[in-house]
C-alpha positions as CSV (number, residue, x, y, z in Angstrom):
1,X,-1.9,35.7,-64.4
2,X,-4.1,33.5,-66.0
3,X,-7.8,34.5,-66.5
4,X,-9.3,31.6,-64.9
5,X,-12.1,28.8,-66.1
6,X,-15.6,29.4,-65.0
7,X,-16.9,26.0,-63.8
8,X,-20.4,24.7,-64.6
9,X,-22.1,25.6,-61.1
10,X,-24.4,22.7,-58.8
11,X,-27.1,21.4,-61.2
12,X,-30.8,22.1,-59.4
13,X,-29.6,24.6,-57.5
14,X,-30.8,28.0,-58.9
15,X,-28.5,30.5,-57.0
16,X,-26.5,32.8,-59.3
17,X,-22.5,32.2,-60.2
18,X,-20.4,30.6,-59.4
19,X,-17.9,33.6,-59.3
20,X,-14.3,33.4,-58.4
21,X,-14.1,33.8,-54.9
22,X,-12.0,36.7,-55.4
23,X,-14.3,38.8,-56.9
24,X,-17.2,38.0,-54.2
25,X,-14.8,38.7,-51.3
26,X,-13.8,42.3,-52.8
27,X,-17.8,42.8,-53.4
28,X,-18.7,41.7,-49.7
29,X,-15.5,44.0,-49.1
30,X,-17.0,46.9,-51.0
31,X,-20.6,46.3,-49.3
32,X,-19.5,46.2,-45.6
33,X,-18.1,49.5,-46.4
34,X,-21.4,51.0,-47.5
35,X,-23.4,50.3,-44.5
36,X,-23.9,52.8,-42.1
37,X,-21.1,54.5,-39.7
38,X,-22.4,53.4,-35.9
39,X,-21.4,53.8,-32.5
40,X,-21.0,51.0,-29.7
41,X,-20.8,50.6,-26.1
42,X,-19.7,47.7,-24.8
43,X,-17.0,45.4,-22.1
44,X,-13.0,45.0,-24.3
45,X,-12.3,41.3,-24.0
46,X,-8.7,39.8,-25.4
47,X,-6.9,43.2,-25.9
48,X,-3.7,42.8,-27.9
49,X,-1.2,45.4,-28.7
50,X,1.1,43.9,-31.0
51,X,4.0,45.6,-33.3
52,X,1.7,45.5,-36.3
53,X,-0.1,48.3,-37.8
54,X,-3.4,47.5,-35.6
55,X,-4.7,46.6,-32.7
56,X,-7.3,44.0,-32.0
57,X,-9.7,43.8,-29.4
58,X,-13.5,42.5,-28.6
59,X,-16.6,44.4,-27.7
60,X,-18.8,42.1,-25.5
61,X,-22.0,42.1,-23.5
62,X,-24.4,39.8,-22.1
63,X,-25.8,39.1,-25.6
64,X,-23.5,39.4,-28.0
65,X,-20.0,39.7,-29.4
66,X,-18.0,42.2,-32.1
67,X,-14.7,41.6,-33.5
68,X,-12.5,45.2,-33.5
69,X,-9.8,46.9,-35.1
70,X,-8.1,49.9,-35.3
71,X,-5.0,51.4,-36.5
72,X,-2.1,51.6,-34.6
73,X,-1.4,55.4,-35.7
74,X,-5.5,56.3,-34.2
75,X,-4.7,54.7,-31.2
76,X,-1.4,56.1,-30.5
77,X,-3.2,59.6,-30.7
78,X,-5.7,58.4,-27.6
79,X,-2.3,59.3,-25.6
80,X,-3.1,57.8,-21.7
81,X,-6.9,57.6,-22.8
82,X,-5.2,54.3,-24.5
83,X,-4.0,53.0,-21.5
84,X,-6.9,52.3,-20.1
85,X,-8.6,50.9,-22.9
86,X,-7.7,47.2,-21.2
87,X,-9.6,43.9,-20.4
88,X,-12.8,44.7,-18.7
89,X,-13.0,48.4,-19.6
90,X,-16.2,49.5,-21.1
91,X,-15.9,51.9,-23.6
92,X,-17.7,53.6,-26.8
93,X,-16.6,52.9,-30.3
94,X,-17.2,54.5,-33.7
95,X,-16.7,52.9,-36.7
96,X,-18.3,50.7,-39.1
97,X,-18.4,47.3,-40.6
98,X,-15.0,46.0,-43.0
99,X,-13.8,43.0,-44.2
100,X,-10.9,41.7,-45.4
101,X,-10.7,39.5,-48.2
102,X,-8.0,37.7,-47.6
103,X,-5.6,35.8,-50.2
104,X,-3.7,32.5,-51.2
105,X,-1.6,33.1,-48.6
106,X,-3.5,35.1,-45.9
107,X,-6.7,34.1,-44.3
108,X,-10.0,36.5,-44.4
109,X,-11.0,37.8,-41.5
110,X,-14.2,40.3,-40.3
111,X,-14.2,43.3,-38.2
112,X,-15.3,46.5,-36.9
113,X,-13.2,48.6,-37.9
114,X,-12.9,51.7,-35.0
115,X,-12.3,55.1,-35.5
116,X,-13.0,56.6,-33.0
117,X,-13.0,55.3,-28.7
118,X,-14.1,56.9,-25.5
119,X,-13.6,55.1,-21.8
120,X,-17.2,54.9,-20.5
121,X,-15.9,52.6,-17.2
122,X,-15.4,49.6,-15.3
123,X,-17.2,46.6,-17.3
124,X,-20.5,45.1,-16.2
125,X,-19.6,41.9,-17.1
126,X,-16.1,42.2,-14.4
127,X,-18.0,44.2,-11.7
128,X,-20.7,41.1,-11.7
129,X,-17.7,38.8,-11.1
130,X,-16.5,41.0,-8.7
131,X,-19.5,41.0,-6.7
132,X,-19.8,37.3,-7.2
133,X,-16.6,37.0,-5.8
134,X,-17.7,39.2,-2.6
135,X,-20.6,36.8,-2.2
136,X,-19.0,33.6,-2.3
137,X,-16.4,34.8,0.2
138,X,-18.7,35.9,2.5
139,X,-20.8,32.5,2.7
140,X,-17.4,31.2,3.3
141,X,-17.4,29.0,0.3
142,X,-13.5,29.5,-0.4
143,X,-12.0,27.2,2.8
144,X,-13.7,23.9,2.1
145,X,-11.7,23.1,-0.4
146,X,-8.5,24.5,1.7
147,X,-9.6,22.1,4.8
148,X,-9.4,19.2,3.0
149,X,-6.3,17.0,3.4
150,X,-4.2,16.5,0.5
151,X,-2.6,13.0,-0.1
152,X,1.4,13.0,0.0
153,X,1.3,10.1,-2.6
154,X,-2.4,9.6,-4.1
155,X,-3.2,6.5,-6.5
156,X,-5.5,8.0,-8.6
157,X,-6.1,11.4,-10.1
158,X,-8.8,12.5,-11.7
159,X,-8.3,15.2,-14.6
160,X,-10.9,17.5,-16.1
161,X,-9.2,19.1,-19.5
162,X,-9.9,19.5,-23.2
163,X,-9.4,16.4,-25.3
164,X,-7.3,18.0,-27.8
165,X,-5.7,20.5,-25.9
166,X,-2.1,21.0,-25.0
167,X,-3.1,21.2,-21.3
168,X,-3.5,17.3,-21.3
169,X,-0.3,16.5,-22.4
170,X,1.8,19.1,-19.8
171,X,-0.3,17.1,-16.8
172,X,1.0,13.7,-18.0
173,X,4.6,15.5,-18.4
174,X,4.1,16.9,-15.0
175,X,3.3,13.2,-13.3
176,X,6.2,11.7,-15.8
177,X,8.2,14.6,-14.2
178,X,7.8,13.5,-10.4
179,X,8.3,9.6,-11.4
180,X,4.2,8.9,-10.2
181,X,2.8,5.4,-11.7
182,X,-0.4,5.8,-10.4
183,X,-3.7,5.7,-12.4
184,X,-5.4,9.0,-14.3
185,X,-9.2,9.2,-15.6
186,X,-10.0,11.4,-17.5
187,X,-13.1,13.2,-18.0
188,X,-12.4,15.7,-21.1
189,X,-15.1,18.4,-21.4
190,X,-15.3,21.7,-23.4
191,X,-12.8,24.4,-21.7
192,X,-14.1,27.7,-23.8
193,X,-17.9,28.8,-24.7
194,X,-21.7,28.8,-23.2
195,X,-21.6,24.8,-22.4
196,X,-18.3,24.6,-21.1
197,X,-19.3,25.3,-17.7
198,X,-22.5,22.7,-17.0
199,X,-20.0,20.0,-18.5
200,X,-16.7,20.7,-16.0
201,X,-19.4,21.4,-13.5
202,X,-20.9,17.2,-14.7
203,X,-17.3,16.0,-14.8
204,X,-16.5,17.2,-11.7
205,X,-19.2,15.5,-9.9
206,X,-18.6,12.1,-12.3
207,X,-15.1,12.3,-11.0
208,X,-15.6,12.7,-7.5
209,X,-18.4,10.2,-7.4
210,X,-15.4,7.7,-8.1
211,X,-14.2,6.0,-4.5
212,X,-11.0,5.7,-5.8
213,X,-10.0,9.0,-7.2
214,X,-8.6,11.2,-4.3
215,X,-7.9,14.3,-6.1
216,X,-8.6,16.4,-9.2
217,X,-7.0,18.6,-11.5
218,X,-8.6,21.0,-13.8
219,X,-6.9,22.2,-16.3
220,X,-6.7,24.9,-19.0
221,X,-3.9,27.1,-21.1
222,X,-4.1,30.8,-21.3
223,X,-6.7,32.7,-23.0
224,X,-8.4,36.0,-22.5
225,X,-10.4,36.8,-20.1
226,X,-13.8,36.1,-22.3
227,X,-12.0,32.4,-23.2
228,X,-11.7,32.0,-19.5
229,X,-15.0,33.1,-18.3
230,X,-16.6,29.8,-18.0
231,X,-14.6,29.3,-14.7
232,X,-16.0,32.0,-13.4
233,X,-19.5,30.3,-13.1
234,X,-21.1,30.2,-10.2
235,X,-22.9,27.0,-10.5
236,X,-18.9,25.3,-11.2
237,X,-17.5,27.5,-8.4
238,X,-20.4,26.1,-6.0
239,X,-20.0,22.9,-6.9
240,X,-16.0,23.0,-6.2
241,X,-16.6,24.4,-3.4
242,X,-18.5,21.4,-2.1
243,X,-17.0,18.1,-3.3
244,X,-15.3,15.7,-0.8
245,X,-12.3,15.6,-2.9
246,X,-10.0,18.3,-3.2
247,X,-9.6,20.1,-6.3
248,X,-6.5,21.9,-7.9
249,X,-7.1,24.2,-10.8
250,X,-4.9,25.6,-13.1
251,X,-6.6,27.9,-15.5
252,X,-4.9,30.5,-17.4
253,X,-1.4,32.0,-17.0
254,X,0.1,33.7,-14.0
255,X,-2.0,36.9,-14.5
256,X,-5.2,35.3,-15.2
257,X,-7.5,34.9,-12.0
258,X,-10.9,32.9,-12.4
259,X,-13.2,32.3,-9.7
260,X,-12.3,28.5,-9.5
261,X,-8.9,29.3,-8.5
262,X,-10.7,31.0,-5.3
263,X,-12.5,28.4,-4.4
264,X,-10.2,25.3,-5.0
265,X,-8.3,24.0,-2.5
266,X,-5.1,25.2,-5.1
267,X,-4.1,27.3,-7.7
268,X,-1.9,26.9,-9.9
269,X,-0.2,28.8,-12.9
270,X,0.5,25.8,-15.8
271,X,-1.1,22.8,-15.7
272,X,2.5,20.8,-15.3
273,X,2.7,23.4,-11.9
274,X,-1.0,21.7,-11.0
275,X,0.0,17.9,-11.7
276,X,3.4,18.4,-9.4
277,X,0.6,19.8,-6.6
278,X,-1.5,16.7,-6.9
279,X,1.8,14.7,-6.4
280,X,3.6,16.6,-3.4
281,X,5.7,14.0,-3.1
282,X,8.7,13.1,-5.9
283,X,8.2,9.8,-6.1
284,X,12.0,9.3,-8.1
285,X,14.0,11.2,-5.5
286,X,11.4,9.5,-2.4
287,X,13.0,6.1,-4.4
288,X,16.5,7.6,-4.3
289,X,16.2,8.2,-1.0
290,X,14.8,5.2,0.0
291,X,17.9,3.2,-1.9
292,X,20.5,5.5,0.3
293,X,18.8,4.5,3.5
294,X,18.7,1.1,2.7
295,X,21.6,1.1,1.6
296,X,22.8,2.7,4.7
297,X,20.5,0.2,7.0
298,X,22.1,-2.7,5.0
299,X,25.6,-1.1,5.6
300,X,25.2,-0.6,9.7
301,X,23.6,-4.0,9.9
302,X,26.5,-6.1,8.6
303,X,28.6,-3.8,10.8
304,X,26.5,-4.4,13.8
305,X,26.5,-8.2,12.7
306,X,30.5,-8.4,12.7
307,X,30.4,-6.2,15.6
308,X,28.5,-8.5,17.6
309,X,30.3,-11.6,16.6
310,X,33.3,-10.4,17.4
311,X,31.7,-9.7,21.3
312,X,30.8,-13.0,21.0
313,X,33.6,-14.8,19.8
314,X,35.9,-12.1,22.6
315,X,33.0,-13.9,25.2
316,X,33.4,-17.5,24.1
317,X,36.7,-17.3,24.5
318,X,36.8,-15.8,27.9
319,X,35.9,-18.7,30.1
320,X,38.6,-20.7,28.5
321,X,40.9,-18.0,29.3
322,X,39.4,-17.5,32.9
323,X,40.0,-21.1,33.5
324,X,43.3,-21.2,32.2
325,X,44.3,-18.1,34.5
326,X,42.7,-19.7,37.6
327,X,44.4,-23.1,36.6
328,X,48.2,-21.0,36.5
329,X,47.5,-19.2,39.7
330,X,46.5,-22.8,41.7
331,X,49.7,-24.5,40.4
332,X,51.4,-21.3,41.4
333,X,50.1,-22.3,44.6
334,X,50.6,-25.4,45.0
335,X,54.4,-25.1,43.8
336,X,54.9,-22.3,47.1
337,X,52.9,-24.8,49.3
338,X,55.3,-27.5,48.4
339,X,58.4,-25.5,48.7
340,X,57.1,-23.8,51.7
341,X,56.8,-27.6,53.2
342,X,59.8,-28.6,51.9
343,X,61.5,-26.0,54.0
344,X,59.2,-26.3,57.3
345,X,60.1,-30.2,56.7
346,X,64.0,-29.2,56.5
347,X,63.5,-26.8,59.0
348,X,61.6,-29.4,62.1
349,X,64.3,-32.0,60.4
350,X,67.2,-29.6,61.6
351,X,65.1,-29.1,65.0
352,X,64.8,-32.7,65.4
353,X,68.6,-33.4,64.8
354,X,69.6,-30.6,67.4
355,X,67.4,-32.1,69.6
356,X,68.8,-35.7,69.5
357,X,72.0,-34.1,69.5
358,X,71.0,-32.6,72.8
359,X,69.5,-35.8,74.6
360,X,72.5,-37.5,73.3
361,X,74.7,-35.1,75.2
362,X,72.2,-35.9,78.2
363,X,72.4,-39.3,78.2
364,X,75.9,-39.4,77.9
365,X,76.1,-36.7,81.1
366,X,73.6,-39.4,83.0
367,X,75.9,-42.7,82.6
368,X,79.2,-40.6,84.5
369,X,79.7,-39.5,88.1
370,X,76.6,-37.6,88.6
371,X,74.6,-40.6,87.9
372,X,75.3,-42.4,91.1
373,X,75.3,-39.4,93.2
374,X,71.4,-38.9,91.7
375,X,70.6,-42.1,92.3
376,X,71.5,-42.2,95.9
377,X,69.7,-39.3,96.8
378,X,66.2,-40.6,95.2
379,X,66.8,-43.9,97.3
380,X,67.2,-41.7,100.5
381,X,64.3,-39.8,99.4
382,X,62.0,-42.9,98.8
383,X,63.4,-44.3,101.7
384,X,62.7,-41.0,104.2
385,X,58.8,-41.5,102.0
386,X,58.3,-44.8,103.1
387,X,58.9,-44.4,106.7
388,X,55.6,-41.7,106.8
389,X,53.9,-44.2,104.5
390,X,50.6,-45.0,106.6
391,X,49.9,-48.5,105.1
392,X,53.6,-49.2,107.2
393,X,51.9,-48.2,110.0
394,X,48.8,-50.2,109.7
395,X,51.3,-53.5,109.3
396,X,52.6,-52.3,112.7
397,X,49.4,-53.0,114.3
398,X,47.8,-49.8,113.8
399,X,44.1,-49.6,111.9
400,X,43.2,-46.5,109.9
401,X,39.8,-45.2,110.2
402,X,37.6,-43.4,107.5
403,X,33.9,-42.4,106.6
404,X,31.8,-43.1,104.3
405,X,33.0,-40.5,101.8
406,X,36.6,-41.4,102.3
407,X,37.5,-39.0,105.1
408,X,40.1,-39.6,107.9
409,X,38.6,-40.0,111.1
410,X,40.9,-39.2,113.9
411,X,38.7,-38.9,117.0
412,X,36.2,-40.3,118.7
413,X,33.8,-37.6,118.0
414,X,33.9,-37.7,114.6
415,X,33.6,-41.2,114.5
416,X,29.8,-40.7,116.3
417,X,29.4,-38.3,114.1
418,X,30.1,-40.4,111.2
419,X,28.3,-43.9,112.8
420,X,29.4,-45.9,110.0
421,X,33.0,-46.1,109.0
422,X,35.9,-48.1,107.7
423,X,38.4,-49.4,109.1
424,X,41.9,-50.1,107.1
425,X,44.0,-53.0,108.5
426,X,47.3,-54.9,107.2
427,X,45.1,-57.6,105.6
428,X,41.4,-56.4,104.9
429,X,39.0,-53.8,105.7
430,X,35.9,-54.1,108.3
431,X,33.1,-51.9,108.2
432,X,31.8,-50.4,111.4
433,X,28.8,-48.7,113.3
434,X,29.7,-46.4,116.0
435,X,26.7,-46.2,118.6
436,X,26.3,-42.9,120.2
437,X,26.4,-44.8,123.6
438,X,30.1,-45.7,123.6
């Protein structure tokens, strides 16, 4: 290779150089080397065991942070002593300060490089958010959020995310997913360092000052545990706890568990999971379904419709048919009242003839013999009458006598009895007093 050009360096600017980058990186190389052999105590943070030949981790307290390595043959020796070496642990390292200078193709980096590591315990840092934990449960700050009611179908959504992370766009492809057209605002804040936990803790309380919004999503991809420890705030987890609206977070992966996932009325493992939860219902197969059954009503109503008019039309036509079977039965009628005169007329005719036929005969019996044989008995009968009729006797010079009520008197008695009576001649009648002298 080339030796390369020194450039004229900055002008007023009395620094030494300018070297090749190179050169300085191998010095600051050689120079972290020098410095003195230390040991640390401290909480592991973002442990990863990869294939290579190291393994990273952090060293963190309350005040500060170092970057660690070690080789992958040292802590293979550690034996089950390396399986506890995990997020959370505390431990003591030995080591010193290195760098690695990097190249055109490889990026620099700074660590602590570890030779030596002993388990001291459980972290301070995790046993404090355990015992926050504890405490929050016991005021009963993690069923608010679980009492709230939930819309099936809500209109708005609020979202607290990262601008620029990738957690933004899996919540718009989890409402694209379940067909929602509602309306999203956003309140983007930092997700990951000391002032990410006062600004979700201000966008929450923004968000649910909004009327309209009716649930919110917070939303973050996986991390370590340090990278997620913001969520673990107890000022944020308070504040959760208490807002009107409910609130589903989705922080982390499936293993990672931050306070806010405690405290919010859900958790969720992906932020797409955590956009389907804000929308319970799938709006695409609700409109599917809503088609069918109209389709179905639409289906049974022209059905019912024909159904109907067909009663109908069966109902007009019935009184047509009533009267036309009334009308057939009364002619029916009438034709057997007709022949059944016909045949009493033929019948009393046929009497009628006999009849005649009879008197005929009886006349013709009258007009012979027997005739004048009748006709002098009835003379000798009237005749044998007249002689006992009394009016006969009364030409004779006889009077009849009778009361006033029409009675015969016959003796003297009852004609005193009677005083006035009638008497019945030939030519007239007299009235009469009886006195009781005579």
């Amino acid at each position: 290779m080339s030796e390369q050009v020194r450039p004229d360096g900055i002008p007023g600017v009395g620094f030494e150089g300018p070297f090749a980058v190179g050169s300085y990186a191998k010095a600051l190389q050689a120079r972290m080397r020098e410095r003195a052999r230390v040991q640390l105590f401290g909480e592991v943070f973002n442990m990863r065991r990869g294939r290579g030949a190291k393994v990273y981790f952090e060293l963190r307290d309350g005040d500060g942070a170092v970057p660690c390595s070690m080789w992958r043959t040292d802590f293979d020796k550690l034996g089950p002593a390396g399986d506890a070496i995990v997020d959370g642990a505390q431990i003591v390292i030995a080591g010193g300060p290195d760098y690695y200078p990097g190249s055109r193709t490889s990026s620099p980096s700074f660590s602590f490089q570890v030779t030596g590591v002993r388990v001291a315990g459980e972290g301070d840092l995790l046993a404090q958010l355990d015992r926050l934990r504890k405490a929050l449960a016991a005021e009963g700050l993690f069923e608010p959020q679980k009492a709230l009611h939930r819309p099936v179908l809500p209109r708005t959504i609020g979202v607290v995310t990262g601008e620029s992370g990738k957690a933004r766009d899996d919540v718009v492809a989890g409402l694209r997913r379940r067909g929602w057209g509602g309306r999203v605002v956003w309140a983007f804040a930092p997700v990951q360092d000391r002032h990410a936990a006062p600004r979700i803790t201000q966008a929450l309380q923004d968000l649910a000052a909004v009327d309209e919004v009716e649930v919110i999503v917070v939303a973050r991809g996986g991390g370590s545990l340090a990278d997620l420890f913001a969520f673990c705030d107890e000022t944020l987890c308070r504040t959760v706890a208490l807002l009107r609206v409910p609130v589903i977070a989705s922080v982390g992966h499936h293993t990672d568990r931050t306070l806010i996932d405690d405290v919010a009325a859900v958790a969720c493992s992906t932020p797409t999971h955590a956009a389907e939860s804000a929308v319970p219902l799938h709006c695409t197969e609700a409109r599917a379904d809503v088609a069918r059954s109209a389709a179905v009503l639409a289906r049974h109503g022209r059905q019912a419709i024909l159904a109907r008019a067909r009663t109908l039309a069966q109902l007009s036509r019935a009184p047509a048919e009533h009267v036309a079977r009334h009308r057939a039965r009364l002619h029916q009628w009438l034709r057997e009242i007709r022949a059944a005169g016909r045949r009493g007329c033929d019948r009393r005719r046929g009497d009628i003839r006999t009849r005649a036929v009879i008197l005929e005969r009886k006349v013709g019996a009258a007009g012979g013999p027997e005739a004048e044989a009748r006709r002098a008995r009835l003379e000798s009968l009237a005749a044998a009458i007249g002689a006992h009729d009394p009016q006969r006797v009364v030409a004779r010079g006889y009077a009849m006598v009778e009361d006033r009520e029409g009675g015969l008197v016959t003796t003297a008695d009852a004609a005193r009895r009677a005083r006035d009576v009638r008497l019945h001649f030939s030519d007239a009648d007299v009235d009469a007093t009886i006195s009781q002298e005579q």
